[in-house]
Backbone as CSV, one residue per row, in Angstrom:
resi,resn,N_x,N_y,N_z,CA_x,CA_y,CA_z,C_x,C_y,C_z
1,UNK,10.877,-8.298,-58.388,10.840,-7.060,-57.644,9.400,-6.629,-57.387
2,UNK,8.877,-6.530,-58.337,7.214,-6.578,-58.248,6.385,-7.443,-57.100
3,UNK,6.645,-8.479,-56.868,6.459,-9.187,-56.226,6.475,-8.947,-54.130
4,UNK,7.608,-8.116,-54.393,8.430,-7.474,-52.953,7.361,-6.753,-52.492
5,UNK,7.357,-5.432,-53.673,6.410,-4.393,-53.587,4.823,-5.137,-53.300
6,UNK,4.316,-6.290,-53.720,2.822,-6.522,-53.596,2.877,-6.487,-52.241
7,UNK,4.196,-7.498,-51.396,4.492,-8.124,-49.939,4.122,-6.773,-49.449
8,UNK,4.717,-5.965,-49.510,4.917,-4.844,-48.832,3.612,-4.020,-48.413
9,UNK,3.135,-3.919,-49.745,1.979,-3.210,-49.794,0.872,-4.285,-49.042
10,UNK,0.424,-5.137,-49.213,0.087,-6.315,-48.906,0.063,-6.091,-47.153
11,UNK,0.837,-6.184,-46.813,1.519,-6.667,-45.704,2.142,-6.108,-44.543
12,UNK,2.812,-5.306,-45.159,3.406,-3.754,-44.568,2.598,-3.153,-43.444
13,UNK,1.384,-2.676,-43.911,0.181,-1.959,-42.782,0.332,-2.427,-42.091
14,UNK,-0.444,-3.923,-41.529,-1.041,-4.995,-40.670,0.603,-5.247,-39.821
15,UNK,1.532,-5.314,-40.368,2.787,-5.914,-39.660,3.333,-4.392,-38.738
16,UNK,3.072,-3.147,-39.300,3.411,-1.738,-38.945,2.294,-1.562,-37.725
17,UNK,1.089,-1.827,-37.792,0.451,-1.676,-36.660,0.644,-2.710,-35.656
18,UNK,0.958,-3.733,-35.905,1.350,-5.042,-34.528,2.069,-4.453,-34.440
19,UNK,3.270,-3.875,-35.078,4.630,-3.542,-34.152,4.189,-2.300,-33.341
20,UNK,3.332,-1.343,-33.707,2.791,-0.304,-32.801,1.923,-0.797,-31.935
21,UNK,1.484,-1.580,-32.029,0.327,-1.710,-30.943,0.765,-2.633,-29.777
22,UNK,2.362,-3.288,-30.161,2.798,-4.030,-29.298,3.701,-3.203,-28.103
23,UNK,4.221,-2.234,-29.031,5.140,-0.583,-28.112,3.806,-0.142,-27.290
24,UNK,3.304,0.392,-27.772,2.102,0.955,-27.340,1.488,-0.062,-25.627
25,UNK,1.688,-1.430,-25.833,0.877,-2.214,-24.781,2.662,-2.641,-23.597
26,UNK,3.423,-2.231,-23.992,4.668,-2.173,-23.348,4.601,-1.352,-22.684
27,UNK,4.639,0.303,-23.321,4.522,1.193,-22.619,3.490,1.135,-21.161
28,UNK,2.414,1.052,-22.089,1.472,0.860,-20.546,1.684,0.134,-19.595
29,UNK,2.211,-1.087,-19.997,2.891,-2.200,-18.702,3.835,-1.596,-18.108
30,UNK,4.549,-0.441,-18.492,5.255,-0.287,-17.259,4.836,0.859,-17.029
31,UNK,3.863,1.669,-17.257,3.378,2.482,-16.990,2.387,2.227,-15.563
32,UNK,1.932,0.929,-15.840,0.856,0.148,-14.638,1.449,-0.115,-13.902
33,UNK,2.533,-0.850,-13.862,4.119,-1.188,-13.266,4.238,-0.568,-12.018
34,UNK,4.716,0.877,-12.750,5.631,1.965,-11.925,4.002,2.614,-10.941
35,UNK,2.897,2.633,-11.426,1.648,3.452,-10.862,1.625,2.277,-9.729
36,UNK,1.656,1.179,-9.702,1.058,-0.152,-8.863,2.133,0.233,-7.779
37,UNK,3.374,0.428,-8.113,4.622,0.396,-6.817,4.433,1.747,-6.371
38,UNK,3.607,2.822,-6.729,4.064,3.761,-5.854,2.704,3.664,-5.326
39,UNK,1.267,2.922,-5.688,0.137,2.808,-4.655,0.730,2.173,-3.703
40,UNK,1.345,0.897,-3.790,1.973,-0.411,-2.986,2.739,0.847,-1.516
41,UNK,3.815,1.692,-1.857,4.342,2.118,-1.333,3.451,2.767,-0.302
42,UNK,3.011,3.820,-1.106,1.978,5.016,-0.376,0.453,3.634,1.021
43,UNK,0.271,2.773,0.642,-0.359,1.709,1.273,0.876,1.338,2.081
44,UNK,1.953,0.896,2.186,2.663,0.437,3.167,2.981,1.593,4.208
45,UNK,3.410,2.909,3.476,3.411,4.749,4.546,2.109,4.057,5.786
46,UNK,1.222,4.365,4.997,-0.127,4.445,5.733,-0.717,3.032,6.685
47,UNK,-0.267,1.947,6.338,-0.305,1.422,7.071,0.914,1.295,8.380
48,UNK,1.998,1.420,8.063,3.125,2.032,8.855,2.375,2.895,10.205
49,UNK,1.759,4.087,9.606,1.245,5.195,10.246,0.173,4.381,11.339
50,UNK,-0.573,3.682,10.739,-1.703,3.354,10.865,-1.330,2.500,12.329
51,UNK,-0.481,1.665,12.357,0.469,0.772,13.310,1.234,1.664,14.476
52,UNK,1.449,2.211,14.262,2.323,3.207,15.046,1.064,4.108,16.024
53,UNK,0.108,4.509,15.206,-0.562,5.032,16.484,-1.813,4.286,16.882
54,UNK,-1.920,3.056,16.702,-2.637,1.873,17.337,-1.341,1.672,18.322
55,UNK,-0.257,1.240,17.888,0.610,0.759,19.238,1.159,1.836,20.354
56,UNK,0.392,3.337,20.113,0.582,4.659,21.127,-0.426,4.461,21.638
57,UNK,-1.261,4.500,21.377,-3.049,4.194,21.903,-2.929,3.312,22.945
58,UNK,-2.448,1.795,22.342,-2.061,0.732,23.092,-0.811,1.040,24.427
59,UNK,-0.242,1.753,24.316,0.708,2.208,25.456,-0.130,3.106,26.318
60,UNK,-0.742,4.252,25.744,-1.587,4.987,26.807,-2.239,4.386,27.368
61,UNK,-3.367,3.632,26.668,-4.147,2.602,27.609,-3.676,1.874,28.871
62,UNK,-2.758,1.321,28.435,-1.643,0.481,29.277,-1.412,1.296,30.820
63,UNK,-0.956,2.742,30.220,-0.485,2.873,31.474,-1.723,3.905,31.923
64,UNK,-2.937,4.271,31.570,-4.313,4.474,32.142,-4.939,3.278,33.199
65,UNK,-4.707,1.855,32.592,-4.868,1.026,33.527,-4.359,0.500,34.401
66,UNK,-2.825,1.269,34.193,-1.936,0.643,35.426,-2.230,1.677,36.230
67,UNK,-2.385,3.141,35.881,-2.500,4.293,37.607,-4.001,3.695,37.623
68,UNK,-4.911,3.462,36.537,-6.355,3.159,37.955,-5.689,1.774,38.924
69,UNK,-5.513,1.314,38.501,-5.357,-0.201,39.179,-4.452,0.053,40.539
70,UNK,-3.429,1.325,40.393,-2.976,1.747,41.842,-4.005,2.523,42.594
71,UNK,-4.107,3.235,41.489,-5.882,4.146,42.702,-6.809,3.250,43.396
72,UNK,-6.995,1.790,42.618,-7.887,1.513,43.408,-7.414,0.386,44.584
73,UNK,-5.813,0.256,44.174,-5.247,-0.715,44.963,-5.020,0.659,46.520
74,UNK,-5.273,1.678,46.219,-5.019,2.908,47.428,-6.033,2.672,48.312
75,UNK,-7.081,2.799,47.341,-8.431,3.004,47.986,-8.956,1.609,49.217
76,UNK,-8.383,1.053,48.571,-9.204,-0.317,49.408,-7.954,-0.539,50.046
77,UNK,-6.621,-0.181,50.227,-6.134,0.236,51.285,-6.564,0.785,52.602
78,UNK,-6.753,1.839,51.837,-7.857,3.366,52.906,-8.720,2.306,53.840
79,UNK,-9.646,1.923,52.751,-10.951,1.163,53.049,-10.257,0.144,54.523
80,UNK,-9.258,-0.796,54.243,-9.127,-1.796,55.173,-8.204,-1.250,56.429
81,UNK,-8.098,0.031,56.450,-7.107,1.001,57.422,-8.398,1.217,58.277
82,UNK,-9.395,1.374,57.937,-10.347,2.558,58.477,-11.592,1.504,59.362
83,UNK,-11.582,0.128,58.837,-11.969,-0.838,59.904,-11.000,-1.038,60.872
């Protein structure tokens, strides 16, 4: 019985803190886990966003260059009326 008790005493501490320090490095893994998926998320919002008004930009443009391109398809109309 004596013997148990040395184990214990012995042994006990060092085996009581691995088992804490192993909870302890769990916790944080999913603590890093759950923080990583909601940056991941909040980065996919924003790039979402980010896409959406590059491809409005890209439509205005679009149709900025389609009325010049009639204005000037008018003009040089005009122009070849007027010889």
């Amino acid at each position: 019985m004596e013997e148990i008790v040395t184990l214990i005493q012995n042994f006990g501490f060092p085996i009581a803190c691995t088992i804490a320090l192993f909870i302890m490095l769990k916790n944080e893994q999913k603590e890093h886990r759950e923080e990583t998926q909601k940056h991941n998320e909040a980065m996919n919002d924003l790039k979402l966003s980010f896409t959406n008004a590059l491809n409005e930009q890209k439509s205005d443009m679009v149709s900025a260059i389609n009325n010049n391109t009639l204005v000037i398809q008018k003009l040089l109309d005009r122009l070849d009326d007027e010889k």
